[in-house]
ROROVEX-764890 format. One record per residue (C-alpha): residue in one letter; x, y, z. Coordinates in steps of 0.001 Angstrom, whole numbers, plus 500000, padded with zeros to 6 digits. Layout:
N
AXYZ
...
REM end
This chain:
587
X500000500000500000
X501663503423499150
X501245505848501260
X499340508468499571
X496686505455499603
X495342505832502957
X494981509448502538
X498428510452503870
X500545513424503305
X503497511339501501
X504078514105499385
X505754515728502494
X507160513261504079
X510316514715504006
X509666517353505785
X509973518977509170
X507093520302510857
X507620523207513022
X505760525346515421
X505676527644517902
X505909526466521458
X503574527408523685
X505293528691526682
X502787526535529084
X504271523304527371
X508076524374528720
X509720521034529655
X510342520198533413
X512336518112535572
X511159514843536019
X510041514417540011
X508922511458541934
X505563510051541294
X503077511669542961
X500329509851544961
X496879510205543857
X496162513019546005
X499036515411545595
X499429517881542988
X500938516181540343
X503990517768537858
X503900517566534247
X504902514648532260
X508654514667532017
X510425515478528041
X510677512031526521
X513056511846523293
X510671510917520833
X508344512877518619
X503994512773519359
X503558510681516472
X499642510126517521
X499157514041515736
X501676513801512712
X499862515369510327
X497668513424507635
X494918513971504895
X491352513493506115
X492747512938509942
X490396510469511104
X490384512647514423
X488818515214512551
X485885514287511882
X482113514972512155
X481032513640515474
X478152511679513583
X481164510031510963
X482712508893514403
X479566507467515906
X479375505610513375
X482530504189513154
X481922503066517020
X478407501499516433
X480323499280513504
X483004498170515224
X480702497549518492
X478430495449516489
X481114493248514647
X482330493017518169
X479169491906520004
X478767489281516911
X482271487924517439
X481946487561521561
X478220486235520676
X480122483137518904
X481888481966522052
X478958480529524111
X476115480327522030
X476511477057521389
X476470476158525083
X472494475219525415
X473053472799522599
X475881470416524432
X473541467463524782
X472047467662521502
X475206468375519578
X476695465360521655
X474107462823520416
X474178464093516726
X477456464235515788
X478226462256518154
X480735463373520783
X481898463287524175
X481555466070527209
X485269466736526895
X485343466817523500
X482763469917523478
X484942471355526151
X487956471449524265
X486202472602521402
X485092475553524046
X488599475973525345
X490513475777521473
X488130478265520356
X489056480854523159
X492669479905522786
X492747480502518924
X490447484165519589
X492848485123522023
X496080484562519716
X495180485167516411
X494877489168516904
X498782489325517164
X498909488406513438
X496060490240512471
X496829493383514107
X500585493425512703
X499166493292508848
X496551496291509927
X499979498606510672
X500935498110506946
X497964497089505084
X495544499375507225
X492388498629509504
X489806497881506682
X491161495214504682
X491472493257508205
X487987493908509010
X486674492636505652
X488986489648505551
X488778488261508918
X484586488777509297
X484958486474505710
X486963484097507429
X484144484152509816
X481332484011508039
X482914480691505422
X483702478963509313
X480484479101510166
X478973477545507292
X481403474897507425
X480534474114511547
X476462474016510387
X477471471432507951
X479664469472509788
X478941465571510344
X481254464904513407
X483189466507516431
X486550466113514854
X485402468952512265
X483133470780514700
X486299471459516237
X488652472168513267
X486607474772511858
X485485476349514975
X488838477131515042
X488943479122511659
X485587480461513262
X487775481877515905
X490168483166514143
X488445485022512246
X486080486110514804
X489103487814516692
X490509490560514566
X486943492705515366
X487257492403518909
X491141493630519261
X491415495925516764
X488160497617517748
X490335499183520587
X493212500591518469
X490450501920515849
X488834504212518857
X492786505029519253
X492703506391515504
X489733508603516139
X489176509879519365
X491669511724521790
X493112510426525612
X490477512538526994
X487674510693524873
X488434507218524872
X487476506137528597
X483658506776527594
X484136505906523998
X486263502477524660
X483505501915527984
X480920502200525381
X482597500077522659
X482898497548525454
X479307496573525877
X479448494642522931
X482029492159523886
X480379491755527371
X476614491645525697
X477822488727523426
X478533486131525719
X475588487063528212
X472789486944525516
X474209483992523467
X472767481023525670
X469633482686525172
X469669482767521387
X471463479217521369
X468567478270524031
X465902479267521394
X467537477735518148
X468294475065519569
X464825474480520883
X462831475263517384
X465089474513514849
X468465472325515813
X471533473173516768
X472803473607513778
X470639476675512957
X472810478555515873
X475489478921513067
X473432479156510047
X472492482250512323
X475897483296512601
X476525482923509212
X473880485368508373
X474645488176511133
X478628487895509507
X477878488657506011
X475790490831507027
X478436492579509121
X481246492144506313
X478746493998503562
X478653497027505692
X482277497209506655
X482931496687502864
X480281499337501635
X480277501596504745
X483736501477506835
X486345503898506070
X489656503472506993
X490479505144509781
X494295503676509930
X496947506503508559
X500617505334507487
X502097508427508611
X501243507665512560
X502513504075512575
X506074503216513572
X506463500810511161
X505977503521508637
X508040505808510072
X511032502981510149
X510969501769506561
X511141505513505800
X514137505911507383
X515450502618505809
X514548504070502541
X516072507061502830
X519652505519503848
X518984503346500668
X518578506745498472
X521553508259500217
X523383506102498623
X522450506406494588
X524399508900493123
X522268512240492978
X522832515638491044
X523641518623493226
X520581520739493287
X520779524800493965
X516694525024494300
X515683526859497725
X513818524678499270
X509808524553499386
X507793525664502286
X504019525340502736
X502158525369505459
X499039522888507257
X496535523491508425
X495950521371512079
X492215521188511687
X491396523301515309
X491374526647513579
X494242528223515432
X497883526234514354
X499396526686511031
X502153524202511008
X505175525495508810
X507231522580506526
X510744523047505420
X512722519395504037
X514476519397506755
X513120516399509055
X510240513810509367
X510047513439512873
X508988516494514772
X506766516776517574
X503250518150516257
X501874518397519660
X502371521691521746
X505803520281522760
X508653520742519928
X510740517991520883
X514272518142519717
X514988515310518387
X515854513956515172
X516477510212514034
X516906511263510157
X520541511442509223
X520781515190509333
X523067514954506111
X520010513689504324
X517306515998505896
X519969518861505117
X519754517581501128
X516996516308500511
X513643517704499515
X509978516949499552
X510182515755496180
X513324513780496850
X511853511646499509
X511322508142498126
X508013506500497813
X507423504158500759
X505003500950499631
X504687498715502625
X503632495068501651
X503137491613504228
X506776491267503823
X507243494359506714
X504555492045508634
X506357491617512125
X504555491041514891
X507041489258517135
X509328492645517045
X506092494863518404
X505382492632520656
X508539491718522425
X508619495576522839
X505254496012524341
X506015492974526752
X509727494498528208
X507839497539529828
X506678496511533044
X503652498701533229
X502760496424530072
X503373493027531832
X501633494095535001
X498358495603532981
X498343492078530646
X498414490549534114
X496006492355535784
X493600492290532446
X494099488129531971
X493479487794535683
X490137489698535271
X488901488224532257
X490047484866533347
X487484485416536380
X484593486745534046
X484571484027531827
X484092480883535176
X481705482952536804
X479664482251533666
X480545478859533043
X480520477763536471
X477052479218537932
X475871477484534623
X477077474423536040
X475582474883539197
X471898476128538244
X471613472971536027
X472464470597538502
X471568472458541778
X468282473963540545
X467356471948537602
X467155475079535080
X466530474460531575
X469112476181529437
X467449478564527890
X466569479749532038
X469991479275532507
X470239481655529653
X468416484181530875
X469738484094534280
X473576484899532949
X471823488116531451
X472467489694534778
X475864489388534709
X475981490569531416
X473551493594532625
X476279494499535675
X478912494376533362
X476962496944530596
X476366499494533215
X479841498783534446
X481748499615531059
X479192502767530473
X479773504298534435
X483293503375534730
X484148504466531089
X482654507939532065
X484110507827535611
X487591507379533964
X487376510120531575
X486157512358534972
X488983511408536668
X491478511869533917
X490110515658533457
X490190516168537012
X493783515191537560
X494764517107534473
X493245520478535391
X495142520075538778
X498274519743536731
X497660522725535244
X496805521028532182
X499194518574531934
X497749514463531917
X499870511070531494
X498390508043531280
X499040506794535040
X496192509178535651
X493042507410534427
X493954504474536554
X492622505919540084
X489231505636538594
X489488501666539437
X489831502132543333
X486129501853544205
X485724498924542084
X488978497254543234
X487632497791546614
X484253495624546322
X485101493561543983
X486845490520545778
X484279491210548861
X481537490027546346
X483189487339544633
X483368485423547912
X479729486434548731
X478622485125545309
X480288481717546154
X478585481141549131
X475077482211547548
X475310479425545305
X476782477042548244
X473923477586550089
X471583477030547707
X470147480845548208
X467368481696545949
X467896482130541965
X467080486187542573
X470008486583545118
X472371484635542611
X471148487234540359
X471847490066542169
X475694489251543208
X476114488182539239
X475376491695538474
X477467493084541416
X480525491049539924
X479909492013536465
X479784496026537403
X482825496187539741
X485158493519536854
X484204495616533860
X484687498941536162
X487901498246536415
X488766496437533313
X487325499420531005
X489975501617532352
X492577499482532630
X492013498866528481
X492234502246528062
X495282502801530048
X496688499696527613
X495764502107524685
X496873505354526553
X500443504204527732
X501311502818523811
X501380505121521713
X502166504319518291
X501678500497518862
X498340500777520662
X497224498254518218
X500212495783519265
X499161496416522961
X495553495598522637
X496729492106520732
X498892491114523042
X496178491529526010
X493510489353523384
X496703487050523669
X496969486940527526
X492880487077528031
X492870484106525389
X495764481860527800
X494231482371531179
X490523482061529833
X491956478363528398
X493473477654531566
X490738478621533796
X487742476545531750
X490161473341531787
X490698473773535866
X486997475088536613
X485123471842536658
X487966469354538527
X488314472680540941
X484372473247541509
X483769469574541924
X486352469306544599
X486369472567546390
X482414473472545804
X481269476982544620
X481836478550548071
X485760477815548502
X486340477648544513
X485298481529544669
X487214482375547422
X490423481034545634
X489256483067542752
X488787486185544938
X492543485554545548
X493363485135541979
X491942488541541191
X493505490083543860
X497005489992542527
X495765491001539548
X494248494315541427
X497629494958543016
X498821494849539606
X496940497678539359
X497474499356542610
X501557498746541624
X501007500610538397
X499306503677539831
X502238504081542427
X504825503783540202
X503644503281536567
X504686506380535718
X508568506056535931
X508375502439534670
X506955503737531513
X509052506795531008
X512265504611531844
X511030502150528555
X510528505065526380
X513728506745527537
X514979503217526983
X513604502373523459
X514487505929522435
X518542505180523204
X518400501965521410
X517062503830518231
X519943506186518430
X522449503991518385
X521077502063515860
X520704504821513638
X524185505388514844
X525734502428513521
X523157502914510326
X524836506738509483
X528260505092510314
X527983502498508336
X526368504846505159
X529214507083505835
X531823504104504976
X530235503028502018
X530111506676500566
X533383506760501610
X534626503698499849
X532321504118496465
X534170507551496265
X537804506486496861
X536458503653493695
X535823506323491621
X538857508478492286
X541128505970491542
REM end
């Protein structure tokens, strides 16, 4: 894909972008870490350039609020049909056993695989997005989807059931974790807590509505009508991402981009090149809020755009010095610059990262049982019917809506708050003191909600502690996805994969040890040991809001040294071959 294709500004790609520096945005010395409730100093100068706001054509953050509703109703949907694909085929286990035919822990691993391959798949599909953009993803993997789902309807045994459930999951998971990075490309840091709480509803409503569905399909027409129904809601979905999605992915504002550039322009340093006495060009852009003009010179590609000039360059200077717009070559990224082990090792070295994925597997990990395992226990304790069972699980799903929506909007309060008490100034620690009240209640009613369904309590009390543990989990989890977005920029995309990859592990693990665990421990201990199990993952949290901060600033400081030195040894060793090609031609 060239460049100019996504609607970038190629065409001046060579050039610097320079403003003038708001005297507000002055640089300070990097303090301690503030606790919550101190008065908080502004976010220390990292060496690197904002490269959320270089400047692009038809900046996806520009646009109509309407345009951008839109885009988040999409994505929501595709989402809510993806999570609707884990569990819907729960009601149908006994039928499905005695058709195709196949054993209980044959369905379960055909549960657990299906997780697994959701969970990992987004780290491939989220590495061709940052060169082949957001769209062609979407289109492709909700194909993917909709051609596995036909193939499980039609299925004659388990063996297959299983195969292409997998294919079903894989290409089920590319709308759930890019949905995250595709907010990223749209809204600003002080948008996305409500915007990602309210994109989140559809991953939760999936999973807490599909028994019901599978409950009534299953009961009318088979189960193998639950994926003829699933074939019909994807190509649905895929005709309006391919007649109604526009990209929102620009070249310009991913790293990748920004690194082949570089390694083309060593390359053109090197062909031989007349010596030009044109003044260079200068034209100016507009920032799209009405009160920047941003001035270009072909000087450098990597400014700040942001209110902070940061002064730093990773273009040789000899080349920024002598080349022009013009000059610049043509960057066309193709699947061979498809890397997603690179991205991802680099996400996974900053421990803020490792503690959030932590935290965020722990959480989901727990969301997933709670579902599984009350379903367990209301079909053997209370003799429900599935599709009862069904509707039961709603309320879970129900605490965990009005979760994502109140804790989406509680983040984005908190994040303002904090800022305007920094005079202005916000980092990405910030947003993550909006979690304390839920991190407070939440283990209290885990352990409650175990010994409800000891005791044998009635099915309305079951109900109520359901939706307690939804609302406090997705409280915190909605912020802590943002903060994954937040604290990434540039590879937000990468981030969100790698926690589908992490939710994807511990979900596996925790269906395969739920029913030996529940069977031996009951629900009242088994939920007590899970109350533990999300407790380190809320320290996690608790670890990241104390010192966060300085973890992530020492990995960017980090990353940013190992990029000069490798451009460095790059210039050095561009130097010596100019060097020796014109010592060639002088002799």
């Amino acid at each position: 894909m060239a460049a100019r294709d996504s609607g970038s500004i190629s065409e001046d790609a060579g050039s610097i972008i320079t403003e003038t520096v708001h005297p507000q945005a002055s640089s300070t010395e990097h303090s301690a870490t503030p606790s919550i409730t101190s008065t908080f100093v502004p976010e220390p100068e990292v060496p690197s350039f904002d490269i959320e706001h270089m400047p692009v054509k038809n900046d996806p953050r520009a646009w109509s609020s309407l345009r951008k509703n839109l885009t988040l109703i999409l994505i929501s949907t595709a989402a809510m049909i993806a999570a609707l694909a884990s569990n819907i085929q729960n009601p149908a286990v006994v039928e499905m056993e005695e058709d195709l035919p196949a054993t209980p822990s044959q369905f379960s691993l055909s549960i657990s695989i299906f997780i697994l391959t959701q969970g990992l798949f987004p780290l491939i599909w989220t590495a061709i997005s940052e060169v082949k953009g957001r769209k062609v993803v979407y289109v492709s993997s909700l194909a993917i989807f909709t051609i596995g789902s036909i193939t499980v309807a039609t299925s004659k045994n388990i063996e297959a059931v299983i195969g292409f459930r997998c294919l079903q999951a894989a290409g089920s998971s590319a709308v759930i974790s890019l949905g995250a990075a595709t907010l990223a490309d749209i809204y600003e840091t002080s948008e996305r807590g409500k915007k990602l709480g309210i994109y989140y509803i559809a991953p939760l409503l999936g999973p807490a509505i599909g028994p019901v569905f599978g409950g009534i399909f299953t009961d009318v027409w088979g189960w193998r009508s639950i994926f003829w129904f699933l074939t019909i809601l994807g190509g649905v979905t895929l005709a309006c991402f391919f007649f109604a999605f526009q990209d929102t992915f620009r070249l310009e504002r991913s790293l990748i981009y920004q690194r082949v550039l570089k390694e083309h322009i060593q390359a053109a340093k090197l062909q031989p090149r007349e010596t030009s006495t044109r003044a260079p060009s200068t034209s100016s852009f507009d920032m799209g809020n009405g009160s920047e003009k941003v001035d270009k010179t072909n000087i450098d590609i990597e400014k700040a755009v942001g209110k902070v000039q940061v002064q730093v360059s990773t273009v040789p200077e000899e080349v920024s010095k002598e080349s022009t717009a013009s000059e610049i070559p043509a960057v066309n990224l193709s699947l061979k610059h498809v890397n997603f082990i690179g991205p991802l090792v680099q996400v996974m070295r900053r421990k803020n990262n490792s503690l959030i994925l932590l935290s965020s597997g722990l959480l989901f990990a727990y969301s997933f049982v709670v579902v599984y395992s009350v379903s367990r226990t209301l079909s053997s304790n209370y003799n429900l019917s599935a599709l009862k069972i069904g509707f039961v699980t709603i309320s879970y799903g129900g605490g965990s809506v009005f979760g994502s929506i109140l804790g989406g909007r509680y983040s984005d309060y908190q994040l303002a708050k904090m800022k305007a008490a920094n005079g202005g100034q916000g980092y990405a620690e910030m947003r993550l003191s909006s979690t304390i009240p839920g991190m407070i209640l939440l283990p209290p009613s885990i352990i409650a909600f175990g010994w409800v369904c000891e005791r044998h309590l009635p099915i309305a009390v079951i109900c109520v502690f359901l939706f307690l543990g939804g609302f406090f989990c997705i409280w915190t989890y909605s912020s802590s996805l943002a903060y994954t977005v937040d604290s990434n920029v540039g590879r937000s995309s990468t981030a969100v994969a790698a926690n589908s990859a992490i939710r994807g592990i511990f979900a596996f693990i925790s269906v395969e040890v739920t029913v030996p665990l529940q069977d031996k421990l009951g629900d009242g201990w088994m939920f007590v040991v899970w109350a533990g199990v999300v407790t380190i993952g809320l320290i996690c949290i608790l670890l990241l809001i104390w010192r966060g901060r300085d973890w992530r600033i020492e990995a960017e400081t980090r990353e940013a040294e190992d990029t000069k030195r490798a451009d460095a040894r790059n210039n050095a060793n561009t130097q010596a071959t100019l060097s020796a090609t014109t010592s060639r031609s002088n002799s």
